[in-house]
Kinemage of the C-alpha trace (Angstrom):
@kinemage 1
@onewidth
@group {chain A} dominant
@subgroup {mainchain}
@vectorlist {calphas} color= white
{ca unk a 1} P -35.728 -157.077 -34.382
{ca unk a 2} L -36.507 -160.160 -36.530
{ca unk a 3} L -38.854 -162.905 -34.764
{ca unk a 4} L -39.146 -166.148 -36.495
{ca unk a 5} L -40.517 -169.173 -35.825
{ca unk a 6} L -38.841 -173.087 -35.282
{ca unk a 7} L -40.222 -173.735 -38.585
{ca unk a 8} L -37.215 -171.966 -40.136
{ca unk a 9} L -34.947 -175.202 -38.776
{ca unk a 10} L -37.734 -177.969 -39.837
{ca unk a 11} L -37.993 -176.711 -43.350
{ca unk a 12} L -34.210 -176.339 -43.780
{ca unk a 13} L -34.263 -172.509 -44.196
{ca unk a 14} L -31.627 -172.192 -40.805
{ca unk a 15} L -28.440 -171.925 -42.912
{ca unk a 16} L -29.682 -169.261 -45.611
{ca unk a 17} L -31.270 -167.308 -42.534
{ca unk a 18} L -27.789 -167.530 -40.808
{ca unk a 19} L -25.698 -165.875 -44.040
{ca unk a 20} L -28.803 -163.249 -44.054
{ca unk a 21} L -28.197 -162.071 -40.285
{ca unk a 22} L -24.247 -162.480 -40.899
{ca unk a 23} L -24.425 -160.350 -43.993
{ca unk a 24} L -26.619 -157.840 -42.088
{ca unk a 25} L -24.221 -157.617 -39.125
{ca unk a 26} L -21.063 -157.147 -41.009
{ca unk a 27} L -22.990 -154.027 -42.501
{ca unk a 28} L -23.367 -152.452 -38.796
{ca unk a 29} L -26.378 -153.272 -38.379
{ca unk a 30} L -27.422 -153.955 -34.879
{ca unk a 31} L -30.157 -156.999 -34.421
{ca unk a 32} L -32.133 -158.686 -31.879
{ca unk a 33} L -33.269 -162.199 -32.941
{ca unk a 34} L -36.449 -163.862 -31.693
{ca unk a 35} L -36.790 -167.509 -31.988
{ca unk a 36} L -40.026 -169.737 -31.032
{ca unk a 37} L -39.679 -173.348 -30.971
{ca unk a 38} L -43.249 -174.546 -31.662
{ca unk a 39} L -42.990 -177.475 -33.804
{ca unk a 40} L -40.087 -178.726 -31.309
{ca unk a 41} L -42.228 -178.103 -28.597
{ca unk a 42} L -45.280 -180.169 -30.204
{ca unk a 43} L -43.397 -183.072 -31.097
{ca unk a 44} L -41.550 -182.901 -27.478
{ca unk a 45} L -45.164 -182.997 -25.892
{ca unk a 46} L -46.164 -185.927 -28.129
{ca unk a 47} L -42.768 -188.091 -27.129
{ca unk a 48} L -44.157 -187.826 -23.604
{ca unk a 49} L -47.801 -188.324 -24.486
{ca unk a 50} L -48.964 -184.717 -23.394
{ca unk a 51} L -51.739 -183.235 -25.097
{ca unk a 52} L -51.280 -179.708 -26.175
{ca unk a 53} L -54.131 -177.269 -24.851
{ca unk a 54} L -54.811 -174.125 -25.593
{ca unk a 55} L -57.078 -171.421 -24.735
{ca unk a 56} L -57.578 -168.178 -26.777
{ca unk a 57} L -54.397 -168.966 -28.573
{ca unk a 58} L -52.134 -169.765 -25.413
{ca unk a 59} L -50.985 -173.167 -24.632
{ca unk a 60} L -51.689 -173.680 -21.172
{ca unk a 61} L -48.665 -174.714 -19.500
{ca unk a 62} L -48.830 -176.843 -16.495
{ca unk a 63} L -45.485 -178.318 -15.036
{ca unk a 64} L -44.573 -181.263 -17.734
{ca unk a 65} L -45.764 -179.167 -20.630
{ca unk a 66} L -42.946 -176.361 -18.913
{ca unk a 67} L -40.253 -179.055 -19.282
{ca unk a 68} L -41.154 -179.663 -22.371
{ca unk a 69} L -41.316 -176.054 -23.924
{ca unk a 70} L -37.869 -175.861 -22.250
{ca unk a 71} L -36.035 -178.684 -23.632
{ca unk a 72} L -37.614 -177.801 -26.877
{ca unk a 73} L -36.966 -174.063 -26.761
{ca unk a 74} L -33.118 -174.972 -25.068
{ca unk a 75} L -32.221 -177.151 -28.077
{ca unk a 76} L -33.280 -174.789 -31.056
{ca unk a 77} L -31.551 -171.556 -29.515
{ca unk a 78} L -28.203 -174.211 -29.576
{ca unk a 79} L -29.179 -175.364 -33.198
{ca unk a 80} L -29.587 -171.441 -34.382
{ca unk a 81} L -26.602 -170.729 -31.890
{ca unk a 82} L -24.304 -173.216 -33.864
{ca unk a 83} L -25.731 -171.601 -37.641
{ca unk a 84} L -24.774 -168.339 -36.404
{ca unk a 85} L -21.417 -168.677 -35.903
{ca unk a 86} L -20.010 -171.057 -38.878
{ca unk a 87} L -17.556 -169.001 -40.726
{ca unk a 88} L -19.863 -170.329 -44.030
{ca unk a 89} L -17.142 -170.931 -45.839
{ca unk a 90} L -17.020 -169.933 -49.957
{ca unk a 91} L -19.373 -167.184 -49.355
{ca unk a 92} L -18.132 -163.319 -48.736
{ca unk a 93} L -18.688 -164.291 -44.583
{ca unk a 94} L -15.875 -166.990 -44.610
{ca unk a 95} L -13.655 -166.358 -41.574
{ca unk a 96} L -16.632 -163.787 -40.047
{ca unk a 97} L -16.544 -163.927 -36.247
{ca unk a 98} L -19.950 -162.646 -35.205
{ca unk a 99} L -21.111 -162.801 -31.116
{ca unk a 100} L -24.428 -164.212 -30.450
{ca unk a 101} L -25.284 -163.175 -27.162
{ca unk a 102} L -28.691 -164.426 -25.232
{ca unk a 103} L -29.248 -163.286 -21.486
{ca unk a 104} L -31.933 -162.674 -18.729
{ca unk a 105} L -33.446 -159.165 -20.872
{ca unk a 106} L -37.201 -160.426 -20.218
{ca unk a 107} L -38.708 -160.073 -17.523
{ca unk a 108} L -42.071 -162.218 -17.187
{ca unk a 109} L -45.434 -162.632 -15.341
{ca unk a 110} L -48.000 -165.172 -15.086
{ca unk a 111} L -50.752 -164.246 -17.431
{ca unk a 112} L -52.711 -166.339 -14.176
{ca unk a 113} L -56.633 -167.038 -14.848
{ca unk a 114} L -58.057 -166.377 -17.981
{ca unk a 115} L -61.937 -166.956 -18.392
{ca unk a 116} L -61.942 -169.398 -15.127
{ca unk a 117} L -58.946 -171.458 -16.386
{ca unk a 118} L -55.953 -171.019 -15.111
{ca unk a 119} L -52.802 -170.528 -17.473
{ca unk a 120} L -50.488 -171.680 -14.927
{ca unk a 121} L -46.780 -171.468 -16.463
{ca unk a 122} L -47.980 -169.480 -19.350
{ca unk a 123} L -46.615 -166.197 -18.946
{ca unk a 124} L -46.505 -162.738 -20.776
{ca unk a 125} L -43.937 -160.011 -20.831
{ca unk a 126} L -43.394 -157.946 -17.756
{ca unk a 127} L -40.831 -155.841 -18.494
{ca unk a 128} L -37.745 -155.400 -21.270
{ca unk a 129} L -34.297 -154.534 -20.084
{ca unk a 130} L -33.843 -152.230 -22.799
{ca unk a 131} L -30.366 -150.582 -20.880
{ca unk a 132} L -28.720 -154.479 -21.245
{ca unk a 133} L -30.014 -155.196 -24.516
{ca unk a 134} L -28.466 -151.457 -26.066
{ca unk a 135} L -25.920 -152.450 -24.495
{ca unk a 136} L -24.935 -155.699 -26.173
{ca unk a 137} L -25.610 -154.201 -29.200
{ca unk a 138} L -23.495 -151.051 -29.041
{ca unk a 139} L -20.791 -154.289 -28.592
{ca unk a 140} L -21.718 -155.280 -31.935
{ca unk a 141} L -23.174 -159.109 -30.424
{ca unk a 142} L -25.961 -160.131 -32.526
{ca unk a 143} L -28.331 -160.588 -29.311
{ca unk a 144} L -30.501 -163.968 -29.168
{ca unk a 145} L -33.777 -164.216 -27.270
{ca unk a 146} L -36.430 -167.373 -27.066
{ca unk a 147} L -40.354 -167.332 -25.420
{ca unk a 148} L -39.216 -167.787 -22.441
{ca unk a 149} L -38.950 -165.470 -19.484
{ca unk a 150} L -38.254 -165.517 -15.716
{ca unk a 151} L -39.919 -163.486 -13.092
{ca unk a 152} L -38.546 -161.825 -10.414
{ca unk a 153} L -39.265 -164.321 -7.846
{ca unk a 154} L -36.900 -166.764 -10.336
{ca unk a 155} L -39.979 -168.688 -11.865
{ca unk a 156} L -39.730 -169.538 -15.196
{ca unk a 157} L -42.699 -168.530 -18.049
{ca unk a 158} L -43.909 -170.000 -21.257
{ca unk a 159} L -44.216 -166.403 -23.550
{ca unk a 160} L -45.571 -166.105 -26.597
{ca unk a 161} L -42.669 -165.515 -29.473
{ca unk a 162} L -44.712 -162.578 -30.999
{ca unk a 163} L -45.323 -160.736 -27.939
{ca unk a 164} L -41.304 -161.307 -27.151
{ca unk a 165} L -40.404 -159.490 -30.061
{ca unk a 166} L -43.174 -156.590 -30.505
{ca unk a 167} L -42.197 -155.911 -26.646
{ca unk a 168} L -38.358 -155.825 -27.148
{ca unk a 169} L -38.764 -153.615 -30.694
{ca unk a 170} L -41.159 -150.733 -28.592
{ca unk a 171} L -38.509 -150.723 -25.409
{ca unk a 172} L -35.797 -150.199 -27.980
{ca unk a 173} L -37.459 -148.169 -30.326
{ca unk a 174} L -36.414 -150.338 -33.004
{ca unk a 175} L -36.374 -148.982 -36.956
{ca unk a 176} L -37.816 -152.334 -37.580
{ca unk a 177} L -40.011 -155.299 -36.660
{ca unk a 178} L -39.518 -158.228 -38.830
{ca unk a 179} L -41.530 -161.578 -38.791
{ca unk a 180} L -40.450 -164.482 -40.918
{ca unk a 181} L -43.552 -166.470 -40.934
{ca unk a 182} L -45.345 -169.417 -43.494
{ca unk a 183} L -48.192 -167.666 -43.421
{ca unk a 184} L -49.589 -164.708 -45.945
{ca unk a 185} L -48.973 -161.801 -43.367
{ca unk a 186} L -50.791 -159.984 -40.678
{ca unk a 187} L -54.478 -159.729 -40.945
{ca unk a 188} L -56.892 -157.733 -39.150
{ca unk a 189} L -60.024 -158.673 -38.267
{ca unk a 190} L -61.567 -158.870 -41.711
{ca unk a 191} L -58.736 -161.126 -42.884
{ca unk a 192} L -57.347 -158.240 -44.702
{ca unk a 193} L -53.122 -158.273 -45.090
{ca unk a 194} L -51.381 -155.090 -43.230
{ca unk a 195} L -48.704 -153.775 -44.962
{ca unk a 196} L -47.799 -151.721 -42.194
């Protein structure tokens, strides 16, 4: 499972990360990619005028901010969509037909009132269809998931990227859990770096 941020299409980094997960895949190795959409989202929200807010780390996500985060979050799967399947030509993945795959594999809840406020569309994981997503992958499709998750009454939840990922690598039992992030690493509490 690798998780990264929308940074990775700001900065430029999209086409480099796309001949990294085609290389990968034309070894046989199976992947799960997690995209967030965060600086799309922010700059969405300031087109309209909507103030981000956040408590403990969540944006709180009433109704516009939800269109937002979905327009946002809808345009960079299509942008990382698009990298993923250019033949990149004058590389050893010219003419390499990979399937990117995305689906309904997350199933969400609200995370509801938090410290008196309520959260509203903010969401966290419910469930993983771990059956769908092994799956795809015994196919050999490259599967394609965003922060976003319905539930089962067909509402629609803002998820955090991170807990999209670490959820989908424990249902499958992945080898591996990779986040491309700007920043040093994971800390814990003492601002130390975890290696593992």
């Amino acid at each position: 499972v690798i998780a990264f941020g929308g940074e990775v299409l700001e900065k430029g980094y999209a086409k480099t990360l796309a001949y990294d997960i085609n290389l990968l895949a034309a070894l046989g190795i199976r992947l799960v990619l997690v995209h967030g959409a965060l600086p799309q989202i922010e700059e969405e929200l300031a087109e309209k005028g909507i103030v981000s807010r956040y408590h403990e780390g969540i944006r709180i996500t009433d109704s516009e901010t939800l269109d937002c985060v979905l327009d946002a979050v809808g345009s960079v799967y299509l942008e990382i969509e698009a990298f993923l399947s250019q033949g990149l030509p004058n590389t050893p993945m010219a003419n390499a037909r990979i399937r990117v795959i995305g689906g309904n594999f997350i199933t969400a809840q609200p995370i509801g009132v938090l410290d008196g406020i309520d959260m509203q569309y903010a969401g966290k994981v419910r469930k993983v269809d771990a059956e769908g997503l092994l799956a795809q992958l015994a196919l050999g499709n490259i599967v394609l998931l965003n922060g976003e998750g319905n539930s089962p009454t067909g509402e629609i939840f803002d998820l955090r990227m991170e807990e999209v990922a670490e959820s989908v690598s424990v249902a499958l039992k992945a080898d591996k859990l990779v986040f491309l992030t700007d920043s040093a690493g994971v800390t814990d509490r003492d601002g130390s770096i975890l290696s593992e």
